[in-house]
C-alpha positions in Angstrom: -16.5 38.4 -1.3 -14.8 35.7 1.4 -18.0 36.3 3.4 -20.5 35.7 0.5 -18.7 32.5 -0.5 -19.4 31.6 3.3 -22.7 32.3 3.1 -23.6 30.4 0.0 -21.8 27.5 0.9 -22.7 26.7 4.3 -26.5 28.2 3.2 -26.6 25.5 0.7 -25.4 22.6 3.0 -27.8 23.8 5.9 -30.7 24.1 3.6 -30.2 20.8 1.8 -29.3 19.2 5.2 -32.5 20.3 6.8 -34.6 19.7 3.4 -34.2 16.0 3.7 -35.7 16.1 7.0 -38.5 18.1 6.1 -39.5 16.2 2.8 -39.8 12.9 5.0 -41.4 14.8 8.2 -44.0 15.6 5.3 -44.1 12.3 4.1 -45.1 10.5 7.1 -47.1 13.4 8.0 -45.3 14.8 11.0 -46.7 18.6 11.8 -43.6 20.6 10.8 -43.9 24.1 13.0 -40.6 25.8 12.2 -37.7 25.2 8.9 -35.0 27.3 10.0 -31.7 27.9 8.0 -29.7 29.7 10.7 -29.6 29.8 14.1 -30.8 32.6 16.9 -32.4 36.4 16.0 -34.4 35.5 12.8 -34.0 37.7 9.8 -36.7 36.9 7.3 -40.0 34.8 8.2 -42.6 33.4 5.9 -45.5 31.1 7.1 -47.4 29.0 4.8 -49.7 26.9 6.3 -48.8 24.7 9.0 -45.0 25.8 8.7 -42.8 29.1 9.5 -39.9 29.2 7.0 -37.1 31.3 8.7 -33.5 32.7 7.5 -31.8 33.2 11.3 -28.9 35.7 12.0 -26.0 32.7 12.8 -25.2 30.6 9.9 -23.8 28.0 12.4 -26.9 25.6 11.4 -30.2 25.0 11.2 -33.2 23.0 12.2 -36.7 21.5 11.2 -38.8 21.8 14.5 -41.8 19.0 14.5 -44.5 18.6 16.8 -43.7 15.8 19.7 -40.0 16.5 19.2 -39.4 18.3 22.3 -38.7 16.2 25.7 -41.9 16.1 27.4 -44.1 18.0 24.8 -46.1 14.5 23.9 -48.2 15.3 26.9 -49.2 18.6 25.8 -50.0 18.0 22.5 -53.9 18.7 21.4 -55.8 15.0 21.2 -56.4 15.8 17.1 -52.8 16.6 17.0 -51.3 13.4 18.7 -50.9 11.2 15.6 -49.1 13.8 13.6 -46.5 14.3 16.5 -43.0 13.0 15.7 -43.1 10.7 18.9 -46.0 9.0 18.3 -44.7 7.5 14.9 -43.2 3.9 14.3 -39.8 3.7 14.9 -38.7 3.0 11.7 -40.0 6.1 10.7 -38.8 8.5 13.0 -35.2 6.8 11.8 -36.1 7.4 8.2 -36.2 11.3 9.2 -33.6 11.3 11.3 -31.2 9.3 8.6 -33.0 11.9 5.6 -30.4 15.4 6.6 -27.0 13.2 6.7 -28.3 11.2 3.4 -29.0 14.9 1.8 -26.0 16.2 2.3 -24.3 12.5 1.1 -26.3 12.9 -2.2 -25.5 16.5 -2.8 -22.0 15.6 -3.8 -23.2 12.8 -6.2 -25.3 15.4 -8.0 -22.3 17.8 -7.5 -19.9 15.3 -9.3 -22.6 14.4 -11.9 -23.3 17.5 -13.0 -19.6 18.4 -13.3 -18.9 15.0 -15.3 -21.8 15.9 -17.7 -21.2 19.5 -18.6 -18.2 17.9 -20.4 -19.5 17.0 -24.1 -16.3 15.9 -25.2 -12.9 13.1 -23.8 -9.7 12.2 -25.1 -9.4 9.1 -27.2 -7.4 6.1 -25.7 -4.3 7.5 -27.7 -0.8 7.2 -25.6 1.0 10.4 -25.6 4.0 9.4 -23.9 5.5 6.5 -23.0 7.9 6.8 -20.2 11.1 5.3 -19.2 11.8 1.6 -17.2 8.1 1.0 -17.5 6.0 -1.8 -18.1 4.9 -0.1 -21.5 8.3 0.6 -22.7 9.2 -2.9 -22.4 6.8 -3.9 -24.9 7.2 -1.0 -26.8 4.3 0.7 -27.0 5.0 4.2 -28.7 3.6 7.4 -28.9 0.6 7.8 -31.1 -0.3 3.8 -30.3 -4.3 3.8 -30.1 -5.8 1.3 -27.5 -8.7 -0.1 -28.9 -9.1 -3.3 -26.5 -7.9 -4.6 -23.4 -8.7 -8.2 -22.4 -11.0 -7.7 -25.6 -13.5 -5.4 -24.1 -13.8 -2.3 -26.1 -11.6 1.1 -25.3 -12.6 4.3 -26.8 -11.7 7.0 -24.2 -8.7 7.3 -22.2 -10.8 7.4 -19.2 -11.7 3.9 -20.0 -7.7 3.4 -20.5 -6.8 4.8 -17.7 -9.3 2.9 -14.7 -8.8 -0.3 -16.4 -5.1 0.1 -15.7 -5.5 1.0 -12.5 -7.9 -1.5 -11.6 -5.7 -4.4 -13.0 -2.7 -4.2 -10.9 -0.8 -8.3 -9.9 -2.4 -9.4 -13.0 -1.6 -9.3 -16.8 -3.7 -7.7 -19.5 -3.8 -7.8 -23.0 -3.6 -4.7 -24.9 -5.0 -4.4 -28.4 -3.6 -1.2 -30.2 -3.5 0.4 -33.7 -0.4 1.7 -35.1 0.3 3.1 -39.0 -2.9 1.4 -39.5 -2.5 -2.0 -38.3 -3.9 -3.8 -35.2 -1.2 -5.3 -32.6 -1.5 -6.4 -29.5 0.5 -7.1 -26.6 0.7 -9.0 -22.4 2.0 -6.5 -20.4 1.8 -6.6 -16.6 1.3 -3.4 -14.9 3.6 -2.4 -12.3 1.6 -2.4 -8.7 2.2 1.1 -7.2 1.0 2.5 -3.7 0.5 5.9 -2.7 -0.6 7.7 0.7 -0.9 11.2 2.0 1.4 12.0 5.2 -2.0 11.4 7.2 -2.5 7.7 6.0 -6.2 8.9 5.0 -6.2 7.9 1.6 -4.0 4.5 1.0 -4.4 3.8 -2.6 -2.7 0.8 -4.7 -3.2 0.9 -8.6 -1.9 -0.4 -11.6 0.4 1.4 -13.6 1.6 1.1 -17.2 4.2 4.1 -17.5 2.1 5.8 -20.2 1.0 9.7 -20.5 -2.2 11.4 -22.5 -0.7 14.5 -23.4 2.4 14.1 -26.0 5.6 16.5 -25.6 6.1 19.9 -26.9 8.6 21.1 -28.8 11.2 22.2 -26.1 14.3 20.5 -26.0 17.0 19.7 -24.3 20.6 18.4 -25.0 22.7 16.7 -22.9 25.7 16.1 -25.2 27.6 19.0 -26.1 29.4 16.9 -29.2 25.4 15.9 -30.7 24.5 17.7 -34.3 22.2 19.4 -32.3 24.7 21.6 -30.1 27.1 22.1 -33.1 24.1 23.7 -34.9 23.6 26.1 -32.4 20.6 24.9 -30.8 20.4 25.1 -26.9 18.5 23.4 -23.7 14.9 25.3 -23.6 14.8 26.2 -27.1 11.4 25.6 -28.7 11.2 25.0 -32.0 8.6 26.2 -34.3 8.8 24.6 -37.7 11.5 22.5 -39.9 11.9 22.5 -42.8 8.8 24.9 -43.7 6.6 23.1 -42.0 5.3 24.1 -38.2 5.4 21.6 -35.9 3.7 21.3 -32.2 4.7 18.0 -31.0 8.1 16.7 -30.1 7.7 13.2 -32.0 6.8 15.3 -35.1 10.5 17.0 -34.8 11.6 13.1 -34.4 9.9 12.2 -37.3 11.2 14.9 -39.7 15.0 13.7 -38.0 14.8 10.1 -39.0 13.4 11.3 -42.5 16.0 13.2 -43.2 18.5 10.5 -44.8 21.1 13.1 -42.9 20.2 16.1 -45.2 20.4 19.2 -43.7 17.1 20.2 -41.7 15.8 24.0 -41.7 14.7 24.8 -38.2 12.9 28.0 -36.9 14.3 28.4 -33.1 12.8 30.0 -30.2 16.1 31.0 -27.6 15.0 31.8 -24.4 17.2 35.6 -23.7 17.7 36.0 -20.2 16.2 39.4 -19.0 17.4 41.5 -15.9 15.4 44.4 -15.4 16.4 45.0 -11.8 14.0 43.4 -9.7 13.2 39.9 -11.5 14.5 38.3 -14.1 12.2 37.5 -16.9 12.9 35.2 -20.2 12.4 37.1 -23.9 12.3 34.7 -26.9 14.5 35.9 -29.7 13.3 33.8 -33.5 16.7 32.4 -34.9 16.5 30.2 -38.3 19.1 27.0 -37.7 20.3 24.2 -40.4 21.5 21.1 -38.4 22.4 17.7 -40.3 21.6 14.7 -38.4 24.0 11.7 -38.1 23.1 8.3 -38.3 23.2 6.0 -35.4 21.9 2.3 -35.1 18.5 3.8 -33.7 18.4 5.9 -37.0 19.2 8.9 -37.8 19.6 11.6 -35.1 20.4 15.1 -33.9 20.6 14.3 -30.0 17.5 16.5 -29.5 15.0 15.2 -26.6 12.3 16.7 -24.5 13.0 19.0 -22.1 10.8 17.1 -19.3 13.7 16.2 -17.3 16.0 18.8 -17.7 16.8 21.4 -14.6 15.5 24.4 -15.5 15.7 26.2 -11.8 17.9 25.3 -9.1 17.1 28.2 -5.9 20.3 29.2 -4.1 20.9 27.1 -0.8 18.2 24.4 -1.5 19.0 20.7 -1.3 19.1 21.0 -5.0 21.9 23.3 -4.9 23.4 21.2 -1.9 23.3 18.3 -4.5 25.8 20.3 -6.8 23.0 20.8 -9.6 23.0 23.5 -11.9 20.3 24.6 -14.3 20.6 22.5 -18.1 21.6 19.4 -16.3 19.5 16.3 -16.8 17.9 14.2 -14.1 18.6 10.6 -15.3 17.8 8.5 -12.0 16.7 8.2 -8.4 18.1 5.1 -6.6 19.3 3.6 -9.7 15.8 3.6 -11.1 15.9 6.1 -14.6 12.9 8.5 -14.7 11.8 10.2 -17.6 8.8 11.9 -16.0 9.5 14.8 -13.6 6.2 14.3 -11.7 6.7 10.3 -11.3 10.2 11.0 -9.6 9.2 14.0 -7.3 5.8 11.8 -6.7 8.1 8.7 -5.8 10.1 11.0 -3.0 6.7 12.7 -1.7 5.0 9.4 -1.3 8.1 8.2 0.5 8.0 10.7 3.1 4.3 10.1 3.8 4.4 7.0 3.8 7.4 7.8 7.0 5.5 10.2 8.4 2.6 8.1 8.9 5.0 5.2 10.3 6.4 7.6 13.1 2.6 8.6 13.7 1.1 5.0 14.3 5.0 4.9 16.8 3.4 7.6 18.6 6.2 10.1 17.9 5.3 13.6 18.3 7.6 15.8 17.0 8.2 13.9 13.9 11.7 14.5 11.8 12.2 12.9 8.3 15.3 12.9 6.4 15.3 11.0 3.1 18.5 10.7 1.2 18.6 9.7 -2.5 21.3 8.5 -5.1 20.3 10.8 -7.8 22.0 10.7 -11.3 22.1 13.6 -13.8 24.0 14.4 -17.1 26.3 17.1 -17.5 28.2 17.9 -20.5 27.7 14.8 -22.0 28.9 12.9 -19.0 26.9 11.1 -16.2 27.3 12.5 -12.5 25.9 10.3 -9.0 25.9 12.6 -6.4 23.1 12.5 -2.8 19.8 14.4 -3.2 18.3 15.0 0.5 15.1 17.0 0.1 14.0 18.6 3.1 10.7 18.3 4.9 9.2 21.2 6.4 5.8 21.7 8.3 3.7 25.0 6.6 0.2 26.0 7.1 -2.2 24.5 4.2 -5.5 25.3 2.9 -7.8 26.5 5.8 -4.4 26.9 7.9 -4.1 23.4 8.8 -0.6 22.3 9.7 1.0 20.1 6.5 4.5 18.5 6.0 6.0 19.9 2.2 8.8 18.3 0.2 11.4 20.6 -0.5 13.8 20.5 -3.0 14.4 23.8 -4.9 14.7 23.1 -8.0 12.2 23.1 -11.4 11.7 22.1 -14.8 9.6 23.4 -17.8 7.0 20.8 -19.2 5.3 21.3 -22.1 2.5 19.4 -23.1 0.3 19.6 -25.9 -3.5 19.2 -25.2 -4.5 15.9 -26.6 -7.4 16.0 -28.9 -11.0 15.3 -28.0 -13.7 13.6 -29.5 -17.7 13.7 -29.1 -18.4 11.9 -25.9 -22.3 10.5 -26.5 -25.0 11.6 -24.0 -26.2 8.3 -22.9 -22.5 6.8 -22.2 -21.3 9.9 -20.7 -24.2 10.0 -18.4 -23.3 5.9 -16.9 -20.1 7.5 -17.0 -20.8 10.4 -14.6 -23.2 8.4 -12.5 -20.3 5.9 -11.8 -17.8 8.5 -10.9 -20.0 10.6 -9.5 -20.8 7.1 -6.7 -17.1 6.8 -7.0 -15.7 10.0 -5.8 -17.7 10.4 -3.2 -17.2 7.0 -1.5 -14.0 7.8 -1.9 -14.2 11.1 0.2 -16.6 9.1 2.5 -13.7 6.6 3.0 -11.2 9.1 3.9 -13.4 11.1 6.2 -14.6 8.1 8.5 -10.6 6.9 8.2 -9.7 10.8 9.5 -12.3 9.9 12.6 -10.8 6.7 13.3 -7.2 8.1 13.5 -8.3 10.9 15.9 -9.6 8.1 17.9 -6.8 6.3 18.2 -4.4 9.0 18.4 -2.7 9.0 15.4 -4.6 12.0 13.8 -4.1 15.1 16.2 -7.2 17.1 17.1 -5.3 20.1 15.8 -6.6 19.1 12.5 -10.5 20.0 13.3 -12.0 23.4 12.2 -15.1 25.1 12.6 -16.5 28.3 10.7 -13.1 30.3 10.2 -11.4 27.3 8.2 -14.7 26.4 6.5 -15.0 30.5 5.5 -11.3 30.6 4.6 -11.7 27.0 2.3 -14.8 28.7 0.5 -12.9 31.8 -0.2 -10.1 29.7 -1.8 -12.2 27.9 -3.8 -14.2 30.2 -4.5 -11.8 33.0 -5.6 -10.5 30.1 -8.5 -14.1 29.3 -9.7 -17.2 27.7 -9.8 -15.7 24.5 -10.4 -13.2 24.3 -7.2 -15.9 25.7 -5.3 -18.6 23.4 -5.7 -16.0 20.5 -5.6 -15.3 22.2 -1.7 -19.2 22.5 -1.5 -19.2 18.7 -2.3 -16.1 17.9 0.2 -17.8 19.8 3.6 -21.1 18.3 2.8 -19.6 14.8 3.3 -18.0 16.2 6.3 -21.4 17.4 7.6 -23.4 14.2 6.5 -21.0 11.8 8.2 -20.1 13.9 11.2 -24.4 14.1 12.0 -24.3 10.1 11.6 -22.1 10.0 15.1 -23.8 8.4 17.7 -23.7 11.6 19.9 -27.0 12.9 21.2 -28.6 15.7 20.0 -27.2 14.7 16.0 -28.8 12.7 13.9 -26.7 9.7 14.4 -27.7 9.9 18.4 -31.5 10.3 17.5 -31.1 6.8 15.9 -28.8 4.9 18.9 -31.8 6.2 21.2 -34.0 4.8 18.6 -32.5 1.6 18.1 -32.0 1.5 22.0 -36.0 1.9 22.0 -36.4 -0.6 19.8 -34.1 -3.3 21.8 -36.5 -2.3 24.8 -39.6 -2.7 22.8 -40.9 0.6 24.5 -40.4 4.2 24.6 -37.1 5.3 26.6 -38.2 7.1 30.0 -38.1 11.1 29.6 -35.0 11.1 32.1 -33.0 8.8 29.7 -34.2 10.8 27.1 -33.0 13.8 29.2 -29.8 12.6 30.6 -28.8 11.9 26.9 -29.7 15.3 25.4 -27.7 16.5 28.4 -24.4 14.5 27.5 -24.8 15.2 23.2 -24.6 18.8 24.3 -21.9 19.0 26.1 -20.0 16.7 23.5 -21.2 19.5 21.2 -19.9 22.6 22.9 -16.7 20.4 23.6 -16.0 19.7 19.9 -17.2 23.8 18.8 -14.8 25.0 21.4 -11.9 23.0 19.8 -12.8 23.7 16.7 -12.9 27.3 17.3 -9.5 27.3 19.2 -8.1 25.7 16.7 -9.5 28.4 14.0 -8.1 30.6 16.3 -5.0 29.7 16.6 -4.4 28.5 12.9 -5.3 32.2 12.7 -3.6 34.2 15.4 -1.4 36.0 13.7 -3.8 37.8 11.2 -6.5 38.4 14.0 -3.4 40.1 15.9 -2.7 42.4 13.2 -6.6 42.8 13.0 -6.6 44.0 16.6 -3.9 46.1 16.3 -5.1 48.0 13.5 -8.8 48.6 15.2 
């Protein structure tokens, strides 16, 4: 199957690639001889009219051959042929072909992205699931269950809407209109400027963010405080409960409401324990049903059982880790990094991986080579009720990625259990979902267009090794991936390679489609056709650039690789 999820992908790319060629070849009424989706022995041929349609034997790439395009053909061209040869055309339309493949395979991801966007009849309201800790929208306490209706008065319905406005409004305040118990509010927050990279410095972002999460908590808790109601009871760290009180219950602020409701009468709670299981060779976790009366106690907050979600309690610490190095041990709870508290496990481990990009790429633009990074982290956890500072210093380790590319990981050894509960949807109209797709459809792939052309620039300046091109085998070995976890991943990779394709023909190396418009622009500067030895010593230079670039690429497939193509050889 890794084969046929090859052959679809890169068939698709080629074919829509060479398609925009041939649709404007026909439109300015060049002679198209040959479309060819492969390369060398041909397969399958079918001629209709004018035209031989050919699958070839090498899906390595493809080609629309036109009359006149040839060096030196002109001259042997038929008299009632001569207008309809490629050379003989204006300029500005021989650029208009040669620009057609890469702008194909540009669009193909827009419709990729659309389509994707679209199939989705349904989005979550703008209703905050979570608020989290020592964030702007804790500090003017918005809640869970708050509905944003407005912000800066312009309607919010969807959290989509929610969420880019957000990000879009970073070093500015913004006034947010929300319902809650049936009452409009609204509030001027600021939201806190955040910046992110990947350990390549390809994709630099800065955003606004409030500190505020879709999905609400489940019903797993944690407890810190041995002495809480919650403890006494019985109830432990992972336990989920099901219903109180008679009633079920899915979401963790629905257990806080019954609490505070309570007046401190005793509350009837059906338990889920997590049993430890050791059959040998894993251990596994049974739930065993246990029915639990705790009485909560009032504090100045209310009334309360010292229960909390179990987000940011430790739930695995792996033996010799930095985790274990740090002293942590499974049913502590991860308070804060650097003095900073975190109630979000992903915002804290996103805080140290973005901090060891962001120190990779640093030594990269130094020019350091073999590149060592050893963060170190004043982490506080509870334990027993009590609050521990000890030093967290993950470690950073190079690993082979997707496609076998070399990456730098973020190891810590430890983990958590989140539960979330899926936030409900509501009908998302056809007409406003369509501007929707067709802006993020635009969106995304700029975005991926940005990053690319940023990956060329780095190679060019040295900062981005050449280790990091691939040819066919990391191009098979991507579409196996994706394709082995569904249609959805795989076109998404279908999207991301045509990109690669589109931008990599706009180079300005002879032979691609980017070199075919220098020349032409180089014509047009000359206001006359470039001689046939220009022309020549050109094509010459684009190919060898070409065979350069496959040979790397192929060594470097080769090497990511070595290791399974020696056990390959061994076994033949």
């Amino acid at each position: 199957m890794s084969f046929v999820y090859f052959i679809i992908l890169i068939g698709v790319l080629i074919f829509v690639h060479e398609l925009g060629h041939f649709i404007f070849a026909k439109l300015f009424d060049v002679k198209v001889l040959r479309f060819s989706i492969g390369m060398g022995p041909t397969l399958v041929s079918y001629t209709k009219g004018e035209t031989e349609y050919v699958i070839c034997a090498l899906p390595l790439g493809g080609y629309v051959r036109m009359l006149g395009y040839e060096l030196g053909e002109v001259e042997e061209i038929a008299d009632e042929d001569r207008d309809r040869a490629l050379m003989m055309k204006p300029i500005w339309q021989r650029s208009l072909i040669a620009l057609a493949g890469p702008v194909f395979n540009l669009i193909l991801p827009v419709v990729i992205y659309f389509v994707a966007t679209m199939a989705q009849g349904t989005a979550p309201p703008a209703v905050i699931g979570e608020v989290f800790a020592e964030t702007p929208a804790a500090e003017v306490g918005l809640q869970p269950g708050d509905k944003v209706v407005a912000i800066d008065g312009e309607e919010v319905t969807y959290w989509h809407e929610l969420s880019e406005t957000i990000g879009e409004s970073y070093g500015r305040e913004i006034d947010v209109t929300f319902i809650r118990d049936g009452e409009r509010h609204e509030v001027r927050v600021e939201p806190e400027t955040k910046r992110t990279t990947d350990f390549m410095g390809l994709r630099e972002q800065t955003y606004g963010m409030l500190g505020i999460h879709l999905q609400p908590h489940g019903t797993t808790v944690g407890i810190s405080n041995p002495d809480s109601p919650a403890a006494k009871a019985g109830l432990k760290t992972f336990d989920k409960i099901e219903a109180v009180d008679g009633e079920h219950v899915e979401r963790f602020d629905e257990v806080e409401s019954k609490v505070r409701q309570s007046g401190g009468e005793p509350l009837d709670m059906v338990v889920l324990h997590r049993v430890p299981v050791d059959p040998g060779y894993a251990r596994f976790y049974a739930q065993q049903v246990d029915e639990i009366t705790a009485s909560a106690t009032k504090t100045d907050d209310g009334y309360e059982l010292g229960l909390e979600p179990a987000e940011m309690f430790v739930a695995k610490v792996e033996e010799d880790s930095p985790a274990a190095k740090a002293g942590l041990q499974t049913g502590d709870k991860l308070v804060a990094l650097d003095g900073r508290e975190h109630s979000n496990w992903s915002l804290l481990n996103r805080k140290i991986t973005n901090d060891v990009n962001e120190k990779i790429v640093e030594l990269q633009e130094e020019g350091v080579e073999d590149i060592e990074v050893e963060p170190e982290y004043e982490l506080s956890y509870e334990r027993d009720g009590e609050t521990v500072t000890t030093t967290l210093a993950p470690e950073v380790t190079k690993f082979k990625g997707q496609g076998n590319q070399e990456r730098y990981r973020v190891y810590i050894g430890w983990g958590h259990i989140s539960e979330r509960v899926a936030a409900p949807e509501v009908a998302f109209p056809f007409f406003p979902r369509m501007a929707y797709a067709a802006e993020v459809s635009v969106e995304q792939t700029w975005e991926f267009c940005e990053m690319i052309v940023m990956g060329f620039v780095r190679m060019a300046q040295g900062r981005v090794s050449l280790d990091n091109l691939g040819g066919p085998i990391m191009i098979g070995e991507l579409a196996a991936e994706a394709g082995k976890a569904g249609w959805q991943p795989f076109l998404q990779m279908m999207a991301l390679i045509s990109i690669n394709l589109g931008i990599i023909n706009l180079l300005p190396i002879p032979v691609l489609d980017g070199g075919h418009l220098l020349l032409y622009a180089l014509e047009a500067v000359k206001r006359g056709p470039l001689s046939y030895r220009t022309r020549q010593i050109a094509a010459y230079i684009g190919i060898a650039m070409i065979v350069f670039l496959m040979v790397l690429a192929f060594k470097n497939d080769i090497e990511r690789n070595w290791e399974d193509i020696a056990e390959w050889i061994n076994q033949e």
